[in-house]
Backbone as CSV, one residue per row, in Angstrom:
resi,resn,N_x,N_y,N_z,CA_x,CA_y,CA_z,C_x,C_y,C_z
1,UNK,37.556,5.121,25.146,36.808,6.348,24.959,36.352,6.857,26.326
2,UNK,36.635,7.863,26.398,35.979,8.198,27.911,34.512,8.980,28.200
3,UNK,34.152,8.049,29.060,32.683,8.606,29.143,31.915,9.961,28.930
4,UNK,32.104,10.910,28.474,31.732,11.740,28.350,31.688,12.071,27.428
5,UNK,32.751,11.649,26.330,32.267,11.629,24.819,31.201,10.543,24.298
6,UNK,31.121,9.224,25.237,30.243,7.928,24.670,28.988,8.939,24.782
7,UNK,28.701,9.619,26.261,27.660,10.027,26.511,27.265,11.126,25.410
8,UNK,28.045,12.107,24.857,27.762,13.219,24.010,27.842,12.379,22.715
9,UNK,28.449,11.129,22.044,27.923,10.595,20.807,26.693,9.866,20.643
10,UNK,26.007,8.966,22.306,25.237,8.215,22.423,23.792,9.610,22.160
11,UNK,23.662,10.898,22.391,23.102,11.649,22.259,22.373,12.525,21.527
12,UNK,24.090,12.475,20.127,24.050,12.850,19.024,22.894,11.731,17.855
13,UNK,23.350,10.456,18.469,22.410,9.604,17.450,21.255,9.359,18.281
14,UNK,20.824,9.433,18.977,19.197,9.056,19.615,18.042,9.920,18.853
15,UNK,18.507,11.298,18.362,17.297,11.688,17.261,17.066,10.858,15.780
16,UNK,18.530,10.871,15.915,18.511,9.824,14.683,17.775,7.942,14.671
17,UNK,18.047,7.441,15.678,17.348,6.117,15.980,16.093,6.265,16.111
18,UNK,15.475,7.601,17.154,14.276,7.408,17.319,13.320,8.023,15.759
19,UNK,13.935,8.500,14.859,13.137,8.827,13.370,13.315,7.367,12.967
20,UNK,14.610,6.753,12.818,14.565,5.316,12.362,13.495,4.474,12.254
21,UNK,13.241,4.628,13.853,12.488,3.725,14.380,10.554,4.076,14.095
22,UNK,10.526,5.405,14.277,9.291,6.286,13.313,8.999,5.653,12.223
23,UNK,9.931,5.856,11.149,9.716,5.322,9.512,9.602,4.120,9.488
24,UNK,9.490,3.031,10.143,9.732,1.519,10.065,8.155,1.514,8.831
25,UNK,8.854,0.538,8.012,7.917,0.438,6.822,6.809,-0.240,7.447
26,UNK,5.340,0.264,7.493,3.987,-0.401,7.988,3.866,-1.662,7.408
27,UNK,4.645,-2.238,6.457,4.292,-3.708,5.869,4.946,-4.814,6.829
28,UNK,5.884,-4.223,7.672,6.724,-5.269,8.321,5.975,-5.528,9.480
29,UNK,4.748,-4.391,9.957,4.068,-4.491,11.001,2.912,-5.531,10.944
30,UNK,2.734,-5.996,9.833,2.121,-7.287,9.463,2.826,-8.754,9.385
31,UNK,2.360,-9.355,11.039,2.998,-10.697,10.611,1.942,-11.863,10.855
32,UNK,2.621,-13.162,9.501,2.154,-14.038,9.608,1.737,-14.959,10.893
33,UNK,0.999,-15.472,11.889,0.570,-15.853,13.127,0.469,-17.551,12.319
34,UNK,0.288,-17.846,11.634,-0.226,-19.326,11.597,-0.644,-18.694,9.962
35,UNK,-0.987,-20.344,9.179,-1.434,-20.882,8.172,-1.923,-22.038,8.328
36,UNK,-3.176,-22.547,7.810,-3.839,-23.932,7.577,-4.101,-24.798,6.551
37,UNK,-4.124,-25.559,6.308,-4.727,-26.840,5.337,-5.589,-26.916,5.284
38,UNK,-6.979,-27.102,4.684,-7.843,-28.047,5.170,-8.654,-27.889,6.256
39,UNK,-8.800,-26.807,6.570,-9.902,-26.589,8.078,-11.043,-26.050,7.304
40,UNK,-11.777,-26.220,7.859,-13.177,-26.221,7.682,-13.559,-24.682,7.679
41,UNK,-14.082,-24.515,6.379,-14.365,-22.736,6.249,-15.712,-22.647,5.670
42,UNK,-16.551,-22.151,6.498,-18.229,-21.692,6.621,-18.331,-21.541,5.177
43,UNK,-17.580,-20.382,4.303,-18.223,-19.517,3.359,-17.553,-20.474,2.035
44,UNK,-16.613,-21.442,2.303,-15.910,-22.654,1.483,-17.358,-23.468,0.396
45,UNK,-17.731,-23.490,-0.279,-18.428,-24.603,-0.852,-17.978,-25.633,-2.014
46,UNK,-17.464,-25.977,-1.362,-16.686,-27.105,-2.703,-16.831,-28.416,-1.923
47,UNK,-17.765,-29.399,-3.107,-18.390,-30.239,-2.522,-17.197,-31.481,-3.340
48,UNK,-17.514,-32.431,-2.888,-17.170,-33.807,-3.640,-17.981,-35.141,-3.675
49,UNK,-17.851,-36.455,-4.019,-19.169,-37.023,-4.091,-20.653,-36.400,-3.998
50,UNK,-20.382,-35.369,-4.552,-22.144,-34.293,-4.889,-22.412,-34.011,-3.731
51,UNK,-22.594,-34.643,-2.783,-23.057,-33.888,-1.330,-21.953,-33.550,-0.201
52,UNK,-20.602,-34.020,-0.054,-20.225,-33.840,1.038,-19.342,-32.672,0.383
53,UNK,-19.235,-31.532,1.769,-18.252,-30.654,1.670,-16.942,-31.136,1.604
54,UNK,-15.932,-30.506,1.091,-14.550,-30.298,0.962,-13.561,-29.425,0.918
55,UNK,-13.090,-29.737,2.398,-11.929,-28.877,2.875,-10.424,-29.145,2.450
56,UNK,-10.087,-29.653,1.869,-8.645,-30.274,1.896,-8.317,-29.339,0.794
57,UNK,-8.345,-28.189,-0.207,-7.838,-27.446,-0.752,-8.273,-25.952,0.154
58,UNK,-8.495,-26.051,1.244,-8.790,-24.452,1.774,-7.457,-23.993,2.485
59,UNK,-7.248,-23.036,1.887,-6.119,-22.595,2.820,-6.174,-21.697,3.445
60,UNK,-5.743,-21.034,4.486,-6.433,-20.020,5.579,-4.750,-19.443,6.622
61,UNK,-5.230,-18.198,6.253,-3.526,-17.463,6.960,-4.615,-16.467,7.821
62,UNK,-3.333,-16.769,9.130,-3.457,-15.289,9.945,-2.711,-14.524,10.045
63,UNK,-3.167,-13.642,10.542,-2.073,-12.472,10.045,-2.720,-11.353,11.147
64,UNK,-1.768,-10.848,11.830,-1.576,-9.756,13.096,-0.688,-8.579,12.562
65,UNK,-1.069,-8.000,13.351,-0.921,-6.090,13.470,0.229,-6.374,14.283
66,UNK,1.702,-6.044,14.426,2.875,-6.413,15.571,3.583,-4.738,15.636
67,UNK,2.518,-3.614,15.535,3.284,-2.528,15.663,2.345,-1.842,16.902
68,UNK,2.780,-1.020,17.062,2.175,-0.232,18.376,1.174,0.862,17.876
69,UNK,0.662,0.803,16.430,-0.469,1.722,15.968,-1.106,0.913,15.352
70,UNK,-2.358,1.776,14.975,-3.732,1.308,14.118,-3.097,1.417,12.580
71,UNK,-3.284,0.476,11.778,-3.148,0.100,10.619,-3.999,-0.150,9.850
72,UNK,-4.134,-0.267,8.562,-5.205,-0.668,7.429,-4.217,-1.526,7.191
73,UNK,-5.107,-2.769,6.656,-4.617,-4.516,5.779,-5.826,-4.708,4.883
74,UNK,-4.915,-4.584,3.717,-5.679,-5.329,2.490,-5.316,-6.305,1.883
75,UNK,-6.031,-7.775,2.197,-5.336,-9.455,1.628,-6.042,-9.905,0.471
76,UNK,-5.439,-10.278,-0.194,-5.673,-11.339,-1.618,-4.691,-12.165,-1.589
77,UNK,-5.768,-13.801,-1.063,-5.483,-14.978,-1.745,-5.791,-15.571,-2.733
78,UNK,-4.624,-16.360,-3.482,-5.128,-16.736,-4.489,-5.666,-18.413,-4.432
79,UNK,-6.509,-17.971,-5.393,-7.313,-19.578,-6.017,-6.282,-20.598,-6.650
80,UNK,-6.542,-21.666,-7.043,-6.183,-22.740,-7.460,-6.475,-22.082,-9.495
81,UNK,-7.556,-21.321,-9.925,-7.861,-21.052,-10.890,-6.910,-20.366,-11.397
82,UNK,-6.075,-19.130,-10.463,-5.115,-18.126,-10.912,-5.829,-17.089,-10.260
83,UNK,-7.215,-16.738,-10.049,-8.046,-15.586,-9.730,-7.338,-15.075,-8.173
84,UNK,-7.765,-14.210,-7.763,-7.636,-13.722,-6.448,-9.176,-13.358,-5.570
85,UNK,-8.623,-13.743,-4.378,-9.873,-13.562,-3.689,-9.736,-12.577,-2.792
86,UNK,-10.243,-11.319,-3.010,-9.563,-9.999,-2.123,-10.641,-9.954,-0.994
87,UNK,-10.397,-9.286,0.382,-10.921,-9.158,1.083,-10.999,-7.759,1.877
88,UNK,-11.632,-6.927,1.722,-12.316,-5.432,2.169,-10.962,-5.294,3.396
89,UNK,-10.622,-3.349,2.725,-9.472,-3.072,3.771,-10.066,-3.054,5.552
90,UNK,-9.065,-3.742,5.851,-9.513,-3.377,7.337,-8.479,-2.713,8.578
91,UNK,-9.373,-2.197,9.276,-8.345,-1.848,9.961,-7.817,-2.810,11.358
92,UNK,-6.977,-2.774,11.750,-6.093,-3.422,12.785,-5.482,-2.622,13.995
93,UNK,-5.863,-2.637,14.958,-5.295,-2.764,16.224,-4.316,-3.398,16.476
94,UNK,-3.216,-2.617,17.572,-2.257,-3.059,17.874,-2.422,-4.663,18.610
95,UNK,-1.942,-6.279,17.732,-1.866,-7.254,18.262,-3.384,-7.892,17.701
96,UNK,-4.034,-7.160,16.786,-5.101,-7.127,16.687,-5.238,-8.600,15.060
97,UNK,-5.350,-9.792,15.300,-5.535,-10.230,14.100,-6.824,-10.399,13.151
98,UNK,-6.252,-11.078,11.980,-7.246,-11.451,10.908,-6.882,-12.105,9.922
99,UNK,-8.223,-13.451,9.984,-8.027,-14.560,8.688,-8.678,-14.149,7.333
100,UNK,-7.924,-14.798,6.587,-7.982,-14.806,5.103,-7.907,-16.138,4.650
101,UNK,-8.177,-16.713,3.318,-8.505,-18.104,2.890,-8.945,-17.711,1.764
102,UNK,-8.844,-18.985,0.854,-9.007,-18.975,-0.347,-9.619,-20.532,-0.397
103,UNK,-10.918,-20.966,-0.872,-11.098,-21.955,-1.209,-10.622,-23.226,-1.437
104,UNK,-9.639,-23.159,-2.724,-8.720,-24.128,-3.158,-8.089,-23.455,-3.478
105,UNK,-6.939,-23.010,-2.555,-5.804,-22.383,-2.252,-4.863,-22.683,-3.217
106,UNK,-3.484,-21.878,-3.023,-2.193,-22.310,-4.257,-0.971,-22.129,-2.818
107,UNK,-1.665,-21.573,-1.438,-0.710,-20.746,-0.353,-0.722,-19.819,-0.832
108,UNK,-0.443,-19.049,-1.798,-0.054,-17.739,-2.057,-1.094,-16.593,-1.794
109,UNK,-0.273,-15.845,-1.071,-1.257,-14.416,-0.875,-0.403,-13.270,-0.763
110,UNK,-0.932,-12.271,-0.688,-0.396,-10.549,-0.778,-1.318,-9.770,0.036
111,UNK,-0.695,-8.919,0.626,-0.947,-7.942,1.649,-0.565,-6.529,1.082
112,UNK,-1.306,-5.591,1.480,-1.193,-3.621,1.459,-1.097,-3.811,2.987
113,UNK,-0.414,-3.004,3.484,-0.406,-1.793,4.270,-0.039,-0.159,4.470
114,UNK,-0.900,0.088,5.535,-0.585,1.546,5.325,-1.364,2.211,6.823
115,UNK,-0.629,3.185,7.058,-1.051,3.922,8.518,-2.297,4.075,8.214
116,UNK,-3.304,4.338,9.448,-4.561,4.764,8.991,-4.534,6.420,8.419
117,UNK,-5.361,6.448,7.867,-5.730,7.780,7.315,-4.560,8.263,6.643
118,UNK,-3.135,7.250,6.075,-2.232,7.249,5.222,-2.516,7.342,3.873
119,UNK,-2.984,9.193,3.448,-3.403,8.991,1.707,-2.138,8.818,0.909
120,UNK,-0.696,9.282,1.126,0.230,8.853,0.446,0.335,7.458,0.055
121,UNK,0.257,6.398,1.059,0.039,5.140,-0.229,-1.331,4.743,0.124
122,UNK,-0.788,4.369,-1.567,-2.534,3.897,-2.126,-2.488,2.542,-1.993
123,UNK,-3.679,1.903,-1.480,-3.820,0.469,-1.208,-4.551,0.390,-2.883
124,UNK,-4.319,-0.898,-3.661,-5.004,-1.208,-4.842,-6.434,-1.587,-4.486
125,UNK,-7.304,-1.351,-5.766,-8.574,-1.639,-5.510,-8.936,-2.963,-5.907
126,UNK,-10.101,-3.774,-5.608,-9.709,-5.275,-6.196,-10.081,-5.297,-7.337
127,UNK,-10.522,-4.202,-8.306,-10.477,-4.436,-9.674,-8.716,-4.694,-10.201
128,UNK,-8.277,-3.817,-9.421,-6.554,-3.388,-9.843,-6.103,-4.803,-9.678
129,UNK,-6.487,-5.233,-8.657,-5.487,-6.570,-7.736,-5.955,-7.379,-9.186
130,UNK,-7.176,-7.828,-9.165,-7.548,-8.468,-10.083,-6.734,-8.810,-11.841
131,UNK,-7.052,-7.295,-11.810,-6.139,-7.237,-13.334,-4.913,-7.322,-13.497
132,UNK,-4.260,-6.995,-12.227,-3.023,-6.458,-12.637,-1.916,-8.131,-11.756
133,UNK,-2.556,-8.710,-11.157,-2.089,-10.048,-10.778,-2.670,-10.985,-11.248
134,UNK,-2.899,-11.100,-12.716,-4.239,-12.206,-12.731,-2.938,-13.096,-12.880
135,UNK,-2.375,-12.696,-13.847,-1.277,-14.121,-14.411,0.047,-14.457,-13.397
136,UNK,-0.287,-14.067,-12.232,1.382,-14.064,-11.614,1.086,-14.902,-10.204
């Protein structure tokens, strides 16, 4: 191919890559950083032999912002019961993380995202999360 067409096709698609690259779905801009076992969590109260605390069912994920804008994250982990434990949307900075945990964890959790001030999607409310994931 001779250069001058690579250059006039390489040209033709660069509006096209750079919208690509625009639309990248805000959920992928959320990544997992680490998960824990068993670490010791302040707001945790689950005791055993009546007085001593117990960590060995807490489970605890981090989770980072890996896009180059401000984002909203809304997490629910779940309990060992089936319940979910949702935690108030927040917003995120680029590289910007945040933990989540569930008492006596199952691992499982779920994430919203969405651009800030993104009213097209709707993040669920934790009545919704609640009801609408109790059994799953």
């Amino acid at each position: 191919m001779h250069p001058e067409r690579l250059l006039f096709v390489l040209l033709l698609m660069a509006p096209s890559l750079w919208t690509r690259a625009q639309q990248r779905d805000v959920a992928d801009c959320v990544v997992k950083v680490a998960s824990e076992w068993g670490t010791a969590c302040e707001k945790c109260e689950v005791y055993k032999d009546g007085y001593k605390r117990d960590h060995s069912g807490t489970y605890q994920v981090l989770l980072s912002n890996d896009c180059s804008e401000l984002i909203e994250v809304k997490v629910a982990m779940q309990e060992q019961s089936g319940q979910w434990r949702t935690f108030p949307l927040r917003a995120l900075a680029p590289q910007e993380t945040m933990k989540a945990y569930a008492c006596m964890g199952t691992g499982r959790y779920m994430y919203w995202a969405r651009r800030v001030n993104d009213t097209e999607i709707v993040i669920p409310s934790d009545q919704e999360i609640l009801s609408e994931y109790r059994s799953r």
